[in-house]
C-alpha positions as CSV (number, residue, x, y, z in Angstrom):
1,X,69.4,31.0,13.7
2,X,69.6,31.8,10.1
3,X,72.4,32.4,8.4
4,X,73.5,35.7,7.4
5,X,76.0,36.5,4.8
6,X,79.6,38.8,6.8
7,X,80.3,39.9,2.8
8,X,79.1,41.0,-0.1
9,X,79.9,41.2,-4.2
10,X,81.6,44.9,-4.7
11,X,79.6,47.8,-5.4
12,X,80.7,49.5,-8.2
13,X,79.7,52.9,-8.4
14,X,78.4,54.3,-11.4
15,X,77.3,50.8,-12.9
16,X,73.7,50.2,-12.7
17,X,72.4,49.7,-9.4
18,X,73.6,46.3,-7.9
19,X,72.2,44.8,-4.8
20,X,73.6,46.6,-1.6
21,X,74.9,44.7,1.4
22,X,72.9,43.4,4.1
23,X,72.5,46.4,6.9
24,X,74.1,44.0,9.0
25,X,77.1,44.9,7.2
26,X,78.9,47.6,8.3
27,X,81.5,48.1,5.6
28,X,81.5,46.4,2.1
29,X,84.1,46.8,-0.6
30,X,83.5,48.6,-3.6
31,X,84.8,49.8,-6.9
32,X,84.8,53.4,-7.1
33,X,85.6,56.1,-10.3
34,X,88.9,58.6,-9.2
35,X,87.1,61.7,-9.8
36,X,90.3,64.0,-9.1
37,X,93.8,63.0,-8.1
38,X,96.4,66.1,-7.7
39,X,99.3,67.3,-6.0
40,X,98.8,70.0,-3.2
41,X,102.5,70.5,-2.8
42,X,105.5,68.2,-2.7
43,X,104.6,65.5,-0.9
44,X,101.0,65.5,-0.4
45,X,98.4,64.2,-2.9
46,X,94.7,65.1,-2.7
47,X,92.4,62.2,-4.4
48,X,88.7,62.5,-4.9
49,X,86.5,59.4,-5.9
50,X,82.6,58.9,-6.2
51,X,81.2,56.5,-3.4
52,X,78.4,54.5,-2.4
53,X,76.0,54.9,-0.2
54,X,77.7,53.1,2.3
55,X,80.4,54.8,2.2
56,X,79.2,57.9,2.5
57,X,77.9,57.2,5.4
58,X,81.5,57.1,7.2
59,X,82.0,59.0,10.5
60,X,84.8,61.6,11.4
61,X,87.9,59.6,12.2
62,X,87.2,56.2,10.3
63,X,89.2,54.7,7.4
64,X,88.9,52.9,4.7
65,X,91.5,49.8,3.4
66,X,92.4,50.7,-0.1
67,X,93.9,48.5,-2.8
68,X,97.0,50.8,-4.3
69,X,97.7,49.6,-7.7
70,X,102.3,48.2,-8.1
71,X,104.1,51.0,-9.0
72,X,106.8,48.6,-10.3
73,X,107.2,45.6,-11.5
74,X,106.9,43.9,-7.7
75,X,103.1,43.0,-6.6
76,X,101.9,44.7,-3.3
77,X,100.0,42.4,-0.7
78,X,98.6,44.4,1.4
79,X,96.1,47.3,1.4
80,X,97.1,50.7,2.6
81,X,94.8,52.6,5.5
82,X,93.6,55.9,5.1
83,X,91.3,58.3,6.9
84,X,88.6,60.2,5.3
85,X,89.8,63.8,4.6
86,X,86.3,65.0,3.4
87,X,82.6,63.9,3.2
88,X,81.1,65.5,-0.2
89,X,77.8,63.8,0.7
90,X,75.6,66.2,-2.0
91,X,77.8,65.6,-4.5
92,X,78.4,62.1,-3.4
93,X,81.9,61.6,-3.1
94,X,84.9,60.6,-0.8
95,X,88.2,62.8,-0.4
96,X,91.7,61.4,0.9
97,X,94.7,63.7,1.6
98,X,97.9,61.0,2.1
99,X,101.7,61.4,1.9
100,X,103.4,59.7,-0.7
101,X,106.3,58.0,1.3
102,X,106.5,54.3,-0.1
103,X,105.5,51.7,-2.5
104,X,101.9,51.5,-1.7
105,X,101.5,55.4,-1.5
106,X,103.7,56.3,-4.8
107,X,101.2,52.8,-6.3
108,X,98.3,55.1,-5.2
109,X,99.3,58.0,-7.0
110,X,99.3,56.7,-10.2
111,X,95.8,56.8,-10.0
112,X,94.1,59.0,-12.8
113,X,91.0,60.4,-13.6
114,X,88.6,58.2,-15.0
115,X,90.4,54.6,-13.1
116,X,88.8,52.7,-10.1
117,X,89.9,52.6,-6.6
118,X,88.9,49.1,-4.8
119,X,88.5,50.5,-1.4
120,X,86.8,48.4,1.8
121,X,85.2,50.6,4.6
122,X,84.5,52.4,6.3
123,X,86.3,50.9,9.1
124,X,86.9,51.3,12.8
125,X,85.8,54.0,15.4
126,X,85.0,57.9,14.5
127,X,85.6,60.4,16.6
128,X,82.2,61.9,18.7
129,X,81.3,65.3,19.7
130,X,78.8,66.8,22.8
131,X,76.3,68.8,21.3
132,X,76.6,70.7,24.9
133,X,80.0,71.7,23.9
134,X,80.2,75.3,22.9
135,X,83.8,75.5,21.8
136,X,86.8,72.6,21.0
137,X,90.1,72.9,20.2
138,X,91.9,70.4,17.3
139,X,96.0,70.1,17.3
140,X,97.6,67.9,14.8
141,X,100.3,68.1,12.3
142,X,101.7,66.8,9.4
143,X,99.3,63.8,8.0
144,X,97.1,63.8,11.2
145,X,96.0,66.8,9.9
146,X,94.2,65.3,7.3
147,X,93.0,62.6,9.7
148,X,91.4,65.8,11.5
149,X,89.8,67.5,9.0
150,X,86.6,65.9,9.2
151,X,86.1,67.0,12.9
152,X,85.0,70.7,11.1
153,X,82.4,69.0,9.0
154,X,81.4,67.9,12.5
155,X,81.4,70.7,14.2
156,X,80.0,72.8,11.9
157,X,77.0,70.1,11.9
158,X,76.5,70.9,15.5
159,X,77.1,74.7,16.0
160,X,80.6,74.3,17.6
161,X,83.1,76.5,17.4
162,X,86.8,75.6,16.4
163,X,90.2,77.1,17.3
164,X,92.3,74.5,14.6
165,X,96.4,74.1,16.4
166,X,98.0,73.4,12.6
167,X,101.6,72.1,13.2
168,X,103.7,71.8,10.1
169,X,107.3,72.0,8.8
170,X,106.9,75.1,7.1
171,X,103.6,76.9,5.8
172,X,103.7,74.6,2.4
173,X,102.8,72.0,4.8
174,X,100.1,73.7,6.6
175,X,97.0,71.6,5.2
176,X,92.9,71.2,6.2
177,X,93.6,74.9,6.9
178,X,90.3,76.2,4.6
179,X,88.1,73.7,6.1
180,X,89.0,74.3,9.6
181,X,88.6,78.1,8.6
182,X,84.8,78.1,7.7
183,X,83.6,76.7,11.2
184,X,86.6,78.9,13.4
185,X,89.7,79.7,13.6
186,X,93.0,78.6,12.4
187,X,96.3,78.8,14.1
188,X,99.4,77.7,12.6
189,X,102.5,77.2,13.9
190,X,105.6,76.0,12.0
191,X,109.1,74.8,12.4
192,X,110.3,77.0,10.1
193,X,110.1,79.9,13.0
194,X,110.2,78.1,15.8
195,X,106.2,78.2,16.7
196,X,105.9,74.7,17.2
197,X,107.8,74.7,20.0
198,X,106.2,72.5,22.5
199,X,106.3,75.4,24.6
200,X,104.7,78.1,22.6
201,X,101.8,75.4,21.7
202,X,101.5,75.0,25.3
203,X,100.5,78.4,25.7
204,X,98.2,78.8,23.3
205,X,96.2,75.5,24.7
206,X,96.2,77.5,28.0
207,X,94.9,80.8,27.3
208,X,92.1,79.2,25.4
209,X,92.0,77.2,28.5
210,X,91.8,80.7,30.1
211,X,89.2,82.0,27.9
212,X,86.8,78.9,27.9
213,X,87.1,78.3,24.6
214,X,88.9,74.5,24.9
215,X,85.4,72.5,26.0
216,X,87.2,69.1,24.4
217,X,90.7,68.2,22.9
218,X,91.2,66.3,19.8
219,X,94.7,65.2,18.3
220,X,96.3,63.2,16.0
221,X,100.1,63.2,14.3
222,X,102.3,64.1,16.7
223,X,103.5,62.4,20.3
224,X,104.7,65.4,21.6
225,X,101.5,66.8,21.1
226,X,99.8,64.4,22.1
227,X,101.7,64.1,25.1
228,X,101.0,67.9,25.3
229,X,97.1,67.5,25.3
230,X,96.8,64.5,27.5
231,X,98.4,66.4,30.6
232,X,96.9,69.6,29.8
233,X,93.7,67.9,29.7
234,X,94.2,65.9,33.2
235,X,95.2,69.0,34.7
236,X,91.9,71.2,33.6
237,X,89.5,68.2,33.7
238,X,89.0,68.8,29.9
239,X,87.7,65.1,28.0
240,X,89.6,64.6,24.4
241,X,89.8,61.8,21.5
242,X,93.5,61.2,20.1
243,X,93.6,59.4,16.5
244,X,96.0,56.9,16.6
245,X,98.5,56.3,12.9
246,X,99.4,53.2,12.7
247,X,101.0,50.0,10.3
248,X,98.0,47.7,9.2
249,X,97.5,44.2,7.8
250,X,93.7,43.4,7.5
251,X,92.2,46.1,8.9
252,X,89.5,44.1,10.2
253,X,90.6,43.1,13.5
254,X,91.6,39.3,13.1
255,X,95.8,40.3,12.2
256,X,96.5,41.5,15.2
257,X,99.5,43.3,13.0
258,X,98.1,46.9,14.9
259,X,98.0,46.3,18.2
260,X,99.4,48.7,20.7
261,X,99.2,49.8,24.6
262,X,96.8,51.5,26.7
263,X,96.3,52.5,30.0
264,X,92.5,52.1,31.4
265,X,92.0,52.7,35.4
266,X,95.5,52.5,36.1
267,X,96.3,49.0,33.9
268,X,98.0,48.6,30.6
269,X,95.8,47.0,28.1
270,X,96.3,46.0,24.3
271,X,94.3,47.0,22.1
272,X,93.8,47.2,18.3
273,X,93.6,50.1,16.6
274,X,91.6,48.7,13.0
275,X,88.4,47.9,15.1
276,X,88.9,49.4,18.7
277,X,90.4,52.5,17.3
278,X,91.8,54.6,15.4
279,X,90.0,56.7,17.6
280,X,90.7,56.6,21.7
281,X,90.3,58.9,24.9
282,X,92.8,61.0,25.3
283,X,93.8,59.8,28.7
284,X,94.3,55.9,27.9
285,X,96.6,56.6,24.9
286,X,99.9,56.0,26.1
287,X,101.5,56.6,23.0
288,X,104.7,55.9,21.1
């Protein structure tokens, strides 16, 4: 057999048009412009960058590894992962919507206008919708919410309806809320008045349940939630997709740095998240 090259030179965006990687390829690492970087409140930052054409053509639910510049004097070794928020694909772009909460993150958000982001990807499993279903329901909160966003760009795609579950500390945290609200509708509940009780979320689920409007579940963020979902789901026979957060090395499988437990016909099996993931059934994420 011949040999065929597993990696490429960078692209970098915006320079001419080098060679792309072989189609065999199905991620490749490239050097793309920051476009827009701001703050959305306290915590969250939303960064915009132009991308290749391989990049663009990322699914719901997959990441990419990016390479967050020091912000001190200390080097960082490893990338940092993060789901894509948004696909601009007319204008040719990439969105990300993270949290600032440590040295790779706050390196990350030095980013300005005009600099590159080195970024690999896109990486791991998407999340996948029935063209049958008529109706789905999305719960997440806090950064799975940005993980989640995607699913209305999806939905919206196929002509499916969306009731959006956005939990959040209080309504500064409430996020994805505008995309979710062009393709259906948005219900947030906060811990700032109580309506994230697991309780109160549980009833929602079931009178949408009630009202067939909950054809598939989809989740990220939370364990509760999660938790939540996965039993209503058994009960009512209803499939679902969970996104699954968690610490990477590689991102690329060979680490073994994200592996974590599932259940699959009654067995625990490891699996890792990078390249099996992030994206799982509902029912074999046993969570955390």
């Amino acid at each position: 057999m011949a040999h065929r090259p597993f990696a490429s030179a960078p692209y970098v965006v915006g320079k001419g048009a080098p060679a792309l990687a072989p189609t065999h390829i199905p991620a490749e690492e490239s050097l793309c412009p920051v476009v827009s970087h701001d703050w959305i409140n306290s915590e969250y930052k939303h960064l915009v960058v132009d991308a290749s054409p391989k990049a663009l053509a990322v699914k719901p639910g997959q990441f990419f590894n990016l390479l967050c510049p020091s912000p001190d004097a200390a080097e960082l070794w490893l990338r940092r992962p993060q789901s894509v928020y948004r696909i601009d694909r007319e204008n040719r772009r990439i969105e990300f919507l993270y949290k600032c909460v440590g040295r790779g993150t706050f390196g990350l958000a030095t980013l300005e206008p005009g600099d590159e982001l080195n970024m690999v990807g896109p990486l791991g499993v998407g999340f996948a919708i029935d063209r049958r279903w008529k109706h789905i329901v999305v719960l997440g909160r806090g950064v799975g919410l940005a993980t989640l966003a995607p699913i209305s760009q999806l939905a919206g795609e196929c002509g499916i309806g969306v009731t959006a579950i956005l939990s959040a500390r209080s309504a500064e945290f409430v996020m994805a809320d505008d995309l979710f609200g062009k393709v259906g509708d948005v219900i947030a509940v906060l811990d700032s008045d109580a309506t994230s009780a697991v309780e109160h979320v549980e009833a929602i689920l079931k009178r949408l349940i009630a009202q067939r409007q909950a054809d598939a579940f989809y989740t990220c963020g939370s364990n509760r939630l999660l938790q939540l979902m996965k039993r209503l789901g058994k009960a009512h026979g209803i499939p679902g997709q969970v996104a699954m957060e968690q610490v990477m090395a590689c991102g690329l499988g060979p680490c073994y740095v994200c592996v974590r437990t599932f259940e699959v016909d009654g067995k625990k099996e490891l699996r890792r998240v990078c390249i099996d993931g992030p994206v799982f059934d509902l029912q074999e994420a046993v969570g955390w």
